[in-house]
Every structure is written in structure tokens, then in C-alpha cells.
C-alpha positions as CSV (number, residue, x, y, z in Angstrom):
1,X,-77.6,82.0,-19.6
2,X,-75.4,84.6,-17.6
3,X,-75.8,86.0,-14.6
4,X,-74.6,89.0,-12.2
5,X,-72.1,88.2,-8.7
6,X,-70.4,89.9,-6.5
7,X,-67.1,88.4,-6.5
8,X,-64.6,87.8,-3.7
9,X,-61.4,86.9,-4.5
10,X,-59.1,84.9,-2.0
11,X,-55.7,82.9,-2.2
12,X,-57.8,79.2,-2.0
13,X,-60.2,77.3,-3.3
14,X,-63.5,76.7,-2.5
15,X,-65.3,73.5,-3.5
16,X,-69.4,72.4,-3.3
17,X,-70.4,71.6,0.1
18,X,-67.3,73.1,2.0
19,X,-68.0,75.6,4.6
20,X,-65.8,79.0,4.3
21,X,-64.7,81.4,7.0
22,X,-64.5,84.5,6.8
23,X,-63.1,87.9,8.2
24,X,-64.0,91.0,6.2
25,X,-62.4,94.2,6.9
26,X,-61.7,95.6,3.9
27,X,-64.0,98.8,2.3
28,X,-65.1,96.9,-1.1
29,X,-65.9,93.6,0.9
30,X,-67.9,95.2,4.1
31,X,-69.4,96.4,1.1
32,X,-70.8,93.9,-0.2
33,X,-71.3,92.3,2.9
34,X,-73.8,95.5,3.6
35,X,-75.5,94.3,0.5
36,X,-75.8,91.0,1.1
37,X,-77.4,91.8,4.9
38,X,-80.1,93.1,2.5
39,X,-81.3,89.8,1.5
40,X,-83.5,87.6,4.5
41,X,-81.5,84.8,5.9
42,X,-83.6,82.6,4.7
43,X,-83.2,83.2,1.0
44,X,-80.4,82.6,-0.4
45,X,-77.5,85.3,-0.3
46,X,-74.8,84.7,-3.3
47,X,-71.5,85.4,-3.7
48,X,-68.8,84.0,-6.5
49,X,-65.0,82.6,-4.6
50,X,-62.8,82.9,-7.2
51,X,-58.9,81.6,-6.8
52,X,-56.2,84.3,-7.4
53,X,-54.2,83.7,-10.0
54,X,-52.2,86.9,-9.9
55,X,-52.4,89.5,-7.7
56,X,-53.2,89.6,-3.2
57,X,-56.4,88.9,-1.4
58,X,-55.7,92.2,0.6
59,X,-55.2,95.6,-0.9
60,X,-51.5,97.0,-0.1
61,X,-53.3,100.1,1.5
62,X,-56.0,97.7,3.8
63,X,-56.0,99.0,7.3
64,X,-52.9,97.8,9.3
65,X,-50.8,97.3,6.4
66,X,-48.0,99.5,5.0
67,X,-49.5,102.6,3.4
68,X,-52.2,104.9,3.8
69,X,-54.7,103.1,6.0
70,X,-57.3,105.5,5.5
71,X,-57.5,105.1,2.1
72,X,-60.3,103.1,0.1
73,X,-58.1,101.1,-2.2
74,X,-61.1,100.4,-4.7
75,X,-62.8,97.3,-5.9
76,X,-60.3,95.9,-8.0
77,X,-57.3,97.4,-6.0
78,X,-54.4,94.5,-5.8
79,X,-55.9,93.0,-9.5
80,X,-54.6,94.7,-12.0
81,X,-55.7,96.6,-15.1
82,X,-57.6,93.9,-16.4
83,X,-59.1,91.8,-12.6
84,X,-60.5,89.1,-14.6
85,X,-56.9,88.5,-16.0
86,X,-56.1,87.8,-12.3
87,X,-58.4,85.2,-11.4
88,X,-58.9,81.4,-12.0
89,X,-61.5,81.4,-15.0
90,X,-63.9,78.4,-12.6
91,X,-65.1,79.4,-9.4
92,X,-67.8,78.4,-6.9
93,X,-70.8,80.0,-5.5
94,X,-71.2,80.7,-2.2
95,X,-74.0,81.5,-0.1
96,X,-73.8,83.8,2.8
97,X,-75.6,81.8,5.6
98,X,-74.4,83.8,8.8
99,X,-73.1,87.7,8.3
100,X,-72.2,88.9,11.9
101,X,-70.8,92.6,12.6
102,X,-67.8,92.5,14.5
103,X,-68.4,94.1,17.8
104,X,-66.3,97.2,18.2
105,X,-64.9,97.3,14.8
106,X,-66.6,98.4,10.9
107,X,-65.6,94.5,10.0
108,X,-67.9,91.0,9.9
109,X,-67.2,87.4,10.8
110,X,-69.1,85.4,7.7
111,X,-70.4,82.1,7.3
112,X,-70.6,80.6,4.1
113,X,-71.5,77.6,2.2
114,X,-70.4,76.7,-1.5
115,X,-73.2,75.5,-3.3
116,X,-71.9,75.3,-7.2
117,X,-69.5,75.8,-9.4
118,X,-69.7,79.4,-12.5
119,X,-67.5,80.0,-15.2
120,X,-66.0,83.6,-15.1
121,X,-66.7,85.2,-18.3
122,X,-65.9,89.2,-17.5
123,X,-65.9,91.6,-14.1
124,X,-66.8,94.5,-13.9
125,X,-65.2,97.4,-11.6
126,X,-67.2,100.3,-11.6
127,X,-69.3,99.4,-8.5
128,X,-68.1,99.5,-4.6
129,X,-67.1,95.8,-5.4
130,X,-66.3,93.6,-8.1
131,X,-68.9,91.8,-10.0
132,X,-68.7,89.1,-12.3
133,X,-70.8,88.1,-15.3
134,X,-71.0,84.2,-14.9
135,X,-72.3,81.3,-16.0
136,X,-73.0,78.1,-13.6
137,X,-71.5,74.8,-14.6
138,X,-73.6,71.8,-14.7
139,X,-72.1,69.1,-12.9
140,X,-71.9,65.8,-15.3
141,X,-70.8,62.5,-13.8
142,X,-68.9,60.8,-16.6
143,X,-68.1,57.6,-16.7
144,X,-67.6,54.6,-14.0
145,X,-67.9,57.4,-11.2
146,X,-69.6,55.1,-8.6
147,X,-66.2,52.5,-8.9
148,X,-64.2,55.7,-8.8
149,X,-65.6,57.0,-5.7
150,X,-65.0,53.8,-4.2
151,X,-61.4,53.6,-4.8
152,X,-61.1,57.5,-3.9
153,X,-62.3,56.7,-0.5
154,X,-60.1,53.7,0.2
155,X,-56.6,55.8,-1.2
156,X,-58.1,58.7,1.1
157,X,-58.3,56.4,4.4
158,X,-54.8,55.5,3.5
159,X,-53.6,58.8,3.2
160,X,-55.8,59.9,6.3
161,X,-53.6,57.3,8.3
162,X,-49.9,58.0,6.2
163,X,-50.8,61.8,7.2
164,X,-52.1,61.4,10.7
165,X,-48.7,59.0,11.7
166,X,-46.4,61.5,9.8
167,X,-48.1,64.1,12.0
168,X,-48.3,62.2,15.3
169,X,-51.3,62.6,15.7
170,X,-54.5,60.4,16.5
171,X,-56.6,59.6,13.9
172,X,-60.5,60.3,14.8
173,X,-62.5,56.5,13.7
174,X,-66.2,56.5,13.2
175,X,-66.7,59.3,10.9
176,X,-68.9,58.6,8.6
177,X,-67.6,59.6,4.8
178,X,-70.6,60.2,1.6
179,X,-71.0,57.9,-0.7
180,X,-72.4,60.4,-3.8
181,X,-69.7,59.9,-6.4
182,X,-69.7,64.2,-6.5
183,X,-69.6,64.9,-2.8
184,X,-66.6,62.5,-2.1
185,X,-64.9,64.1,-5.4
186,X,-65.5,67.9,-3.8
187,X,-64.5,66.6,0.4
188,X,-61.3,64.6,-0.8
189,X,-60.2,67.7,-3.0
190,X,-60.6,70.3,-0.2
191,X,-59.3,67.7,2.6
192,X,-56.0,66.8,0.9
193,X,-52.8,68.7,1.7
194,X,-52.3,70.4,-2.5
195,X,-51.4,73.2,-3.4
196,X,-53.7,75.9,-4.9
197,X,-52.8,75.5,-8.4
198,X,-54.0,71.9,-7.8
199,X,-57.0,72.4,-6.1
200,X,-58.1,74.1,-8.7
201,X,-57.2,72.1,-11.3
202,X,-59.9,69.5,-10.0
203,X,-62.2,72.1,-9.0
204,X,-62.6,72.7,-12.6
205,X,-62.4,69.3,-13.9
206,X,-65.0,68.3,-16.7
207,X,-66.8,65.9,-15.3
208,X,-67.1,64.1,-11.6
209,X,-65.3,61.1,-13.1
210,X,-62.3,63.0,-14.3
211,X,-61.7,64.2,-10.9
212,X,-61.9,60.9,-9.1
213,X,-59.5,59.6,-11.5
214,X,-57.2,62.5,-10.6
215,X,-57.5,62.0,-7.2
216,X,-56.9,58.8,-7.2
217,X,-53.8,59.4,-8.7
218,X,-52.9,62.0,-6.3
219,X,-53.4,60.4,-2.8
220,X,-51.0,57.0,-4.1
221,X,-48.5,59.6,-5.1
222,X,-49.0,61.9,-1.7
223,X,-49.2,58.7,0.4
224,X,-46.1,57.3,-0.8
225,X,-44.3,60.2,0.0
226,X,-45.7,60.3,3.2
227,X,-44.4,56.5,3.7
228,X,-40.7,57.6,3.2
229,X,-41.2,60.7,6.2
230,X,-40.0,59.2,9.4
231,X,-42.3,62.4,10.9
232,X,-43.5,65.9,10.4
233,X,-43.1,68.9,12.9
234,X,-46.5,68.0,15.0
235,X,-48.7,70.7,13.5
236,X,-52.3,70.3,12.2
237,X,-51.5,70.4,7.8
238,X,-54.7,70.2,7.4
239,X,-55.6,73.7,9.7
240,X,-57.2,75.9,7.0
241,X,-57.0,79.6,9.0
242,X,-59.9,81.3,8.5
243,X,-59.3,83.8,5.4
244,X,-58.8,87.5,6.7
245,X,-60.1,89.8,4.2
């Protein structure tokens, strides 16, 4: 079965559970967040993430930018001929818990929650905004995912302590970590320092055991390399901005 969602399209990925940020300026995505404003906060208000694979989170003409500033660029301005060629073909689901309007501007400050993961099957441009037809992913937990979790958690406390020394910084003790074999697989994918082409490689991984196992494998690699750094500049790596669209 298939379904209709809006699509917004930014330079990350966003993972089950993982709260997004959000600034919206742009035509197509106050847009949608007009549409979405529709809905009762307390019903759920969908939107599909989806990691760009080619093309920029903010039309060339958006206000501010080089160009004209007054124009509408258009819903799949910055995509391509072909937007769904420009996206990751997995993306996640997320629902629009808080939609404020900026005061004194035309743009929102959004609150948002990813819920589950959709396969991108098409998108479709002739509205204000993009739309995708999609179809959600079961999550499946494969095998031995309870002893994978376990070991995830212990390589990520590692890193955790490789990354905060490299940083000089002070770790924070006490917080508590899940124990669901899917919920550590989604927190340790979104809290490690990777790159987006990564991130999405395990956002899109077959099963939650699949994922473990290549998480595991990352945080030895990523804590080794952070045992040969005598130190990093002392900045936050782990800062994720909150994404200006």
C-alpha cells in the first residue's frame, strides 16, 4: 500500500525517534507548513525527510541569496528535471508537533519528530510543494539484535569518552541510554560524527540487526582514530545547527 507526503528535502538524515529543527522561509515549504497548520495538534501532522543526494536544500533564488529574491523558485526548484532522481530512495516520516510563525517575518520555527521510515517510489511537482508517493518500511529485527545492542552501546560509551577527550570537553555521566535493540540502532546512528552518505547507509539498512553490526564496526574504526588525535579544535562535533530552509 502507497501513500501521499509532502516531502522536505534537506542535506541530513533523519532517523526514528530524533527530534528535527527547523527554520522555514522558503515559498514551497511555508507552504506546506500552512497546510500542515490545518491539521489539530493533536493528530498527527506528516511530512517525509528525505536526504539529498544531488541538488541544495535552498533554492538559488531563496530570499537573501544571489538572484532574484522575489521570485517563487517552485516546488522542485534546486532538484532537477527528474526531483526524485535527487533524493536518497529511504527516508523517514516526520511529524510536525510544534509549527510557530516567526514573529515579524512570513517564515516558522518547526518542531518535529521522526516516527518511521518510507520508501520513495515517485514525486510529484505540480503542487505548491513536492509530494511523494511512498511506502512505509516495516522495521524487522533480524538476528542476535539484543547481543548487538549490547555491544553497540559499550563501543558507543567508548567513543563517547575517545570523542569527548579529543574535544576537551567533559563528558555528562548518568544519562540513561535505551535498551530496545531499534532505538539504540536509530540514537547511535544520528549521535555519531558520519558523514551523510553514511548515515544513510544505516538509515536504510534491512533489518535492526544489520545496522548494529555496522555500527559496531564503525565506532572501533572511529574510536581508534580518535585514540591517535592528541586533540581537536574545542568545538562541539556533535552541534547539529538547526536546518534553515
Amino acid at each position: 500500500m502507497t501513500i501521499a507526503l509532502p516531502l522536505f528535502p534537506l542535506n541530513t538524515v533523519l532517523f526514528p525517534g530524533l527530534v528535527l529543527p527547523l527554520n522555514v522561509f522558503e515559498p514551497r515549504y511555508r507552504a506546506l507548513m500552512r497546510d500542515l497548520q490545518e491539521i489539530p495538534e493533536d493528530e498527527p501532522r506528516p511530512f517525509g525527510v528525505v536526504a539529498i543526494r544531488d541538488g541544495f536544500e535552498v533554492a538559488p533564488t531563496a530570499v537573501g541569496l544571489p538572484g532574484d529574491d522575489t521570485a517563487d523558485p517552485g516546488p522542485a526548484a534546486g532538484f532537477g528535471p527528474d526531483p526524485a532522481a535527487s533524493f536518497h530512495s529511504v527516508g523517514c516520516v516526520a511529524d510536525a508537533s510544534t509549527i510557530r510563525e516567526r514573529e515579524g517575518t512570513d517564515g516558522y520555527e518547526v518542531l518535529a519528530t521522526g516516527t518511521s521510515r518510507f520508501r520513495l517510489l515517485s514525486v510529484d511537482a505540480s503542487g505548491p510543494y513536492l509530494v511523494g508517493e511512498v511506502e512505509e518500511l516495516e522495521e524487522d529485527s533480524g538476528e542476535c539484535a539484543g547481543a548487538l545492542a549490547a555491544g553497540v552501546l559499550r563501543a558507543f560509551g567508548e567513543y563517547r569518552k575517545r570523542l569527548a577527550g579529543a574535544q576537551q570537553l567533559t563528558l555528562t555521566t548518568g544519562q540513561e541510554l535505551p535498551e530496545e535493540p531499534s532505538v539504540v540502532s536509530y540514537l547511535v546512528a544520528a549521535a555519531t560524527v558520519l558523514d551523510t552518505v553514511t548515515k544513510q547507509r544505516l538509515l536504510q539498512a534491512p533489518d535492526t540487526a544489520s545496522r548494529l553490526a555496522e555500527e559496531l564496526r564503525l565506532l572501533r574504526r572511529e574510536t581508534a582514530v580518535l585514540g591517535e588525535l592528541p586533540s581537536l579544535p574545542a568545538v562541539d562535533l556533535t552541534h547539529r545547527p538547526t536546518s534553515p530552509n
